[in-house]
ROPA-755541 format. One record per residue (C-alpha): residue in three letters; y negated, x, z negated. Coordinates in steps of 0.5 Angstrom, whole numbers, padded with zeros to 4 digits, always signed. Each point is the difference from the previous one (the first is absolute). Layout:
N
ALAYXZ...
This chain:
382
UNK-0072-0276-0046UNK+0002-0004-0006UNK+0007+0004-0002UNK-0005+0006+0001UNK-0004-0002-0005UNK+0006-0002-0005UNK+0003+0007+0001UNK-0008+0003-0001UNK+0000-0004-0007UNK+0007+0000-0002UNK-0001+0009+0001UNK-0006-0001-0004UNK+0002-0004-0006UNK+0008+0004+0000UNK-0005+0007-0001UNK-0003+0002-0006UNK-0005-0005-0002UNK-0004+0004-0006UNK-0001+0005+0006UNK-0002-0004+0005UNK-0004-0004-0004UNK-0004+0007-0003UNK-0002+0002+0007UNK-0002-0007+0002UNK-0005+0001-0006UNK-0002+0007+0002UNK-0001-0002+0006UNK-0005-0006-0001UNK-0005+0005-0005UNK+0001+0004+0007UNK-0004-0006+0004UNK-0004-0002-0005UNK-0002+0007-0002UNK-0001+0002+0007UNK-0005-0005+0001UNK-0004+0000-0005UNK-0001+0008+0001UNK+0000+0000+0008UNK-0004-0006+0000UNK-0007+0004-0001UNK+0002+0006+0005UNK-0004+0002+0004UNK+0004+0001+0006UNK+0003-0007-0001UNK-0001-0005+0006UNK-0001-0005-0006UNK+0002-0001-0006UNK+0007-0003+0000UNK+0001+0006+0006UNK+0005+0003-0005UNK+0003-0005-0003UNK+0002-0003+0007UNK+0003+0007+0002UNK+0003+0001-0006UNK+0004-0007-0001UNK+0002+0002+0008UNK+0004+0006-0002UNK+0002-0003-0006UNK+0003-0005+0004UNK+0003+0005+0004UNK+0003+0004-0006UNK+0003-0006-0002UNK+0004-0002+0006UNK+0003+0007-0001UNK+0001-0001-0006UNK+0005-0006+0001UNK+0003+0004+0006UNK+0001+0006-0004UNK+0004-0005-0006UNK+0004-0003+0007UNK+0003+0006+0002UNK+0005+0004-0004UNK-0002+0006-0004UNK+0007+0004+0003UNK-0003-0001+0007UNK-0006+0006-0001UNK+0006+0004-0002UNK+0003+0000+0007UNK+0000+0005+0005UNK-0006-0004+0005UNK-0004-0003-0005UNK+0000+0007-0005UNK-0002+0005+0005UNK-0005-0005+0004UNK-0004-0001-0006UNK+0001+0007-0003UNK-0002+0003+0008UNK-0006-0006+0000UNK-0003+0003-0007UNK+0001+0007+0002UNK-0003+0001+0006UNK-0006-0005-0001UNK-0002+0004-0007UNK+0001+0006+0006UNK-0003-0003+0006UNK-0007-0001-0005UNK+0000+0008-0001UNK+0000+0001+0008UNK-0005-0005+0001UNK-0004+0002-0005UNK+0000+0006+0003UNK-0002-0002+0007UNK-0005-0005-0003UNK+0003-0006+0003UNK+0001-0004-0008UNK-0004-0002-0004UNK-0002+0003-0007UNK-0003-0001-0006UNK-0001+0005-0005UNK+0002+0004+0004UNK+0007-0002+0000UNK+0003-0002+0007UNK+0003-0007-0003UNK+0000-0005+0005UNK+0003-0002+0007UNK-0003-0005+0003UNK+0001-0006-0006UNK+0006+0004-0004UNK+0000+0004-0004UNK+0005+0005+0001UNK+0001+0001-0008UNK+0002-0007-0001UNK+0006+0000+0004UNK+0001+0008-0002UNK+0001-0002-0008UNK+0005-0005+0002UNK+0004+0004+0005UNK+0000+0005-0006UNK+0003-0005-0005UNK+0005-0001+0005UNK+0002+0007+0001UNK+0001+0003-0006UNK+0004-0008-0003UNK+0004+0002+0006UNK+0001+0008-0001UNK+0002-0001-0008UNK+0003-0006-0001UNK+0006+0004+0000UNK-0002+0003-0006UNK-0003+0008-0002UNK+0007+0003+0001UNK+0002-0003+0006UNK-0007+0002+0003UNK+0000+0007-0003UNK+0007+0002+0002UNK-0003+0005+0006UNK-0005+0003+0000UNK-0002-0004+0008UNK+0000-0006-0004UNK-0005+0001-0005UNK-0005+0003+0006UNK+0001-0006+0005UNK-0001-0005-0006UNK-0006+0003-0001UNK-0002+0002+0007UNK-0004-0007+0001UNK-0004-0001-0006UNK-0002+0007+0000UNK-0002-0001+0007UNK-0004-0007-0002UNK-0003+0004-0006UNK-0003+0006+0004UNK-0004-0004+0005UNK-0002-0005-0004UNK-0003+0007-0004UNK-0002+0002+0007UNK-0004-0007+0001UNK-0002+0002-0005UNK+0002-0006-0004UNK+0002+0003-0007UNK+0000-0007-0004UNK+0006-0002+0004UNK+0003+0007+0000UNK+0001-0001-0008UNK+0003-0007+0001UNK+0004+0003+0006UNK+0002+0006-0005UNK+0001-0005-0006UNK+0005-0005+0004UNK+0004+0006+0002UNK+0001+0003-0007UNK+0001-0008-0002UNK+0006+0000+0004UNK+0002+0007+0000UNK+0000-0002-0007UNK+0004-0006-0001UNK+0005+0003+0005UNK+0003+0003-0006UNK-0005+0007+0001UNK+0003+0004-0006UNK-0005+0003-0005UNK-0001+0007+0001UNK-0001-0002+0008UNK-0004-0005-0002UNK-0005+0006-0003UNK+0000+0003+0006UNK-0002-0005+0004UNK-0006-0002-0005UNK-0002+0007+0000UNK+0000+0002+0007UNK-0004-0007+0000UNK-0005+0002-0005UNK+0000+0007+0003UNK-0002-0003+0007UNK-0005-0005-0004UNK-0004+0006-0004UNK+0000+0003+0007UNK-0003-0004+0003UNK-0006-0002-0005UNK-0001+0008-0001UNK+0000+0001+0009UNK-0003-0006+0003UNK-0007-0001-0001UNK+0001-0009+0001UNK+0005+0001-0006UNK-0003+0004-0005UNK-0007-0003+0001UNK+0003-0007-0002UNK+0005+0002-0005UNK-0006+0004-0003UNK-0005-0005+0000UNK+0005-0005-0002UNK+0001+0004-0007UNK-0008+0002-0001UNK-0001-0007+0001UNK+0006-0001-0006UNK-0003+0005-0004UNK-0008-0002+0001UNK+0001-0008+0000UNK-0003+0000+0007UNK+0003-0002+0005UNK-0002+0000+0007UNK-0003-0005+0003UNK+0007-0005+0003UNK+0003+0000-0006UNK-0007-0001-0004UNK-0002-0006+0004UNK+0008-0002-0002UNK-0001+0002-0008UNK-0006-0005-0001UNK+0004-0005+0005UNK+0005-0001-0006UNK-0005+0001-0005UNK-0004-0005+0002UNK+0005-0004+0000UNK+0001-0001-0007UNK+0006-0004-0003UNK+0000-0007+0005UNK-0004+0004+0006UNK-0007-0003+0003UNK+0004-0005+0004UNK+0004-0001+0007UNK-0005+0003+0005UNK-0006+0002-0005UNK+0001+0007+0001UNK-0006+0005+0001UNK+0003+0006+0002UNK+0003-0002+0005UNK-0007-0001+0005UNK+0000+0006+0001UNK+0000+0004-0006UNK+0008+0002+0001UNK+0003+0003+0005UNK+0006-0002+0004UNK+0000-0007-0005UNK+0005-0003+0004UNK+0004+0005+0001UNK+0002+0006-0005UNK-0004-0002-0006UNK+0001-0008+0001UNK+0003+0001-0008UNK-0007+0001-0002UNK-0003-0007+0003UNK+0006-0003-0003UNK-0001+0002-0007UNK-0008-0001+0001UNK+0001-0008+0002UNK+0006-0001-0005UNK-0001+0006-0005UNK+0006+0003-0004UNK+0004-0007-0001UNK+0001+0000+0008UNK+0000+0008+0000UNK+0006+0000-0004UNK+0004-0007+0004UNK+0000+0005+0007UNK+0003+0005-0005UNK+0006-0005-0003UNK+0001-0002+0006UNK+0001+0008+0004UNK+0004+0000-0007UNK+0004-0006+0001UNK+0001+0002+0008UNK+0003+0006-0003UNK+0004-0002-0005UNK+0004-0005+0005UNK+0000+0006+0007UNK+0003+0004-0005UNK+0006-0005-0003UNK+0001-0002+0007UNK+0001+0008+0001UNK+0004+0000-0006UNK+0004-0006+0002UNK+0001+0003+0008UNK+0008-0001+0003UNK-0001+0007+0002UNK-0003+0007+0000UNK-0004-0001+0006UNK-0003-0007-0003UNK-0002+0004-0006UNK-0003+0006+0003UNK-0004-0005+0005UNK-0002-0006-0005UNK-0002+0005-0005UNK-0004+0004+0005UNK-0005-0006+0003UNK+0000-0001-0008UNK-0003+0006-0001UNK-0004+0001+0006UNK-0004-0006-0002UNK-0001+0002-0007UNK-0002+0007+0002UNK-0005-0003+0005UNK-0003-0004-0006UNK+0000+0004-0006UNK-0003+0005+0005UNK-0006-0004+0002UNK-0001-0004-0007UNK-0001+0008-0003UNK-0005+0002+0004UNK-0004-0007+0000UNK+0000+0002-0007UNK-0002+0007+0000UNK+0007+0002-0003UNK+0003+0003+0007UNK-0005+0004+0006UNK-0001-0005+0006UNK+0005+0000+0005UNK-0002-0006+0003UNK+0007-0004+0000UNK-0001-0007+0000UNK+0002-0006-0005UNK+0007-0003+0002UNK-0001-0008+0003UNK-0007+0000-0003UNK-0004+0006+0004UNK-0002-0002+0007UNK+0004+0003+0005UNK+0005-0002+0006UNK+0005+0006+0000UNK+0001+0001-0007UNK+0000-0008-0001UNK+0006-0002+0005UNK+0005+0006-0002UNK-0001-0002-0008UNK+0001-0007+0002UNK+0007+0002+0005UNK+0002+0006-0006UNK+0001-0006-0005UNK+0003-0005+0005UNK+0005+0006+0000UNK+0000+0000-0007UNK+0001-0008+0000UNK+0005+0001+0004UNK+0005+0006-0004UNK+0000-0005-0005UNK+0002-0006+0002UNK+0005+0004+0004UNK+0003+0002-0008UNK-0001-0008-0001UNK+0004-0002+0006UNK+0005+0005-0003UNK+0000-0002-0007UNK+0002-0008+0003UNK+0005+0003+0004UNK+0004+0003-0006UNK-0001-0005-0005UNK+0002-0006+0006UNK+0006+0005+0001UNK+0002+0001-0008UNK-0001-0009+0000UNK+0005-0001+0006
């Protein structure tokens, strides 16, 4: 036991200390956030209900998160590991589109997105980086040699893209089709393929604007709203929140808002409660540390060994930064509402535990180039 926990802390320390530490931070404004929003619920059993539930899953995300920095990132590129996550993924995000026709999951917003406690997504999104760091780490030409190549990469994140459409679950359709272009594009993608995929995207995205009615009433109430300086009520429940907090904020658990005034405060407009009790100053701390986080998974990815460690640790970087500009956008009126949730601060279960497991990845790519790093200097001493 005592040796198991030595290796536990000896794989913490040897890893990124800056990026464990952002998360550690983002992770305790989640339970005091989650608290302070989810103590007043209604539905709650009582007031501490969703803080005990929450500091559950947070234990558990970071049990995966230390299994995920044990393991050697090349072990997901093998044959058994690949395809059994990939397959996972895949027929989870499929199997949400029978059930749903069936009748037999349930749905929120008319979007089939739950199996008994897991969200299908949660694992999709990983499954998806782990396909496309897989299928391009080669690199463009490699990939593009043949025409089958191209299609069978992209056989995958295409599939995953149309049934989240069909779900629908459109806010993870842009985040699926962005991770895809993400890689695509660091792949060495030329310019004028590049053009191409972008434009067949945009092409795709004004048609589902102009055809499905779910989309063009969002995107246009969204811009009415721009134009008029009215917004619907959500994101004008979370504008006064900010508002009203000032520069310092009304103070740990003063928010107002939150009893009941605005929707999903624990969840997708938990920024809100955030800058109502600690204002702008703790407003902009959340966004240096998403920036901080940046940063440090982008250098690891830079720094990464080989092309699969780059396409992978840049992907879960991006992954996260997605999922939390978009929700920082539309909790400020500045993107429509795609009800994502707030990486390590939004309650939630699935999405917690597979950001925590996808940094510990990240952990563990870069102490793999640290290893590397004293290996080579230990031999050039010698």
């Amino acid at each position: 036991m005592n040796r198991f926990l030595r290796d536990v802390f000896h794989t913490l320390t040897s890893s990124d200390q800056v990026l464990l530490g952002v998360v550690v931070f983002l992770c305790l404004i989640g339970l005091i956030a989650v608290y302070d929003a989810g103590s007043f619920r209604s539905e709650a059993s009582s007031s501490t209900s969703y803080l005990v539930k929450f500091a559950f899953r947070l234990l558990v995300g970071w049990v995966a998160l230390i299994g995920a920095s044990r393991i050697d990132y090349h072990r997901w590129q093998e044959q058994p590991w690949r395809k059994i996550i990939i397959l996972t993924g895949t027929l989870l995000l499929l199997s949400t589109i029978v059930l749903q026709w069936t009748g037999l999951v349930s749905a929120r917003a008319k979007a089939a997105r739950w199996i008994l406690f897991i969200q299908p997504v949660e694992i999709a999104k990983l499954a998806l980086i782990l396909d496309l760091a897989c299928r391009f780490a080669p690199g463009w030409d490699r990939v593009t040699r043949e025409g089958a190549n191209l299609r069978g990469a992209l056989l995958v994140p295409s599939l995953m893209i149309l049934t989240l459409a069909l779900q629908p679950n459109f806010g993870n359709v842009i985040v699926f089709s962005l991770l895809t272009l993400h890689a695509v594009t660091l792949s060495g993608m030329p310019r004028l393929w590049f053009l191409r995929f972008g434009g067949a995207a945009a092409g795709l995205a004004v048609l589902g604007v102009m055809t499905v009615p779910r989309i063009h009433t969002r995107v246009f109430d969204w811009i009415n709203s721009i134009l008029q300086g009215r917004w619907e009520y959500q994101v004008d429940q979370g504008i006064i929140a900010m508002g009203s907090g000032g520069l310092a904020g009304q103070g740990i658990g003063a928010s107002r808002q939150r009893l009941a005034f605005l929707p999903d405060a624990h969840t997708d407009f938990i920024y809100a409660v955030i800058g109502e009790e600690t204002g702008l100053i703790g407003s902009v701390v959340v966004l240096i540390l998403f920036g901080i986080l940046a940063a440090r998974g982008y250098k690891i990815a830079r720094e990464a060994g080989d092309g699969f460690g780059r396409l992978l640790a840049s992907g879960i970087t991006s992954m996260l930064l997605i999922y939390a500009m978009i929700n920082l956008g539309m909790v400020t009126g500045l993107l429509p509402v795609m009800g994502l949730p707030l990486p390590f601060i939004s309650y939630g279960g699935s999405a917690l535990v597979t950001n925590l497991a996808a940094v510990g990845v990240l952990l563990n790519i870069d102490r793999q180039k640290r290893d590397m790093t004293t290996r080579l200097q230990r031999m050039r001493i010698s």
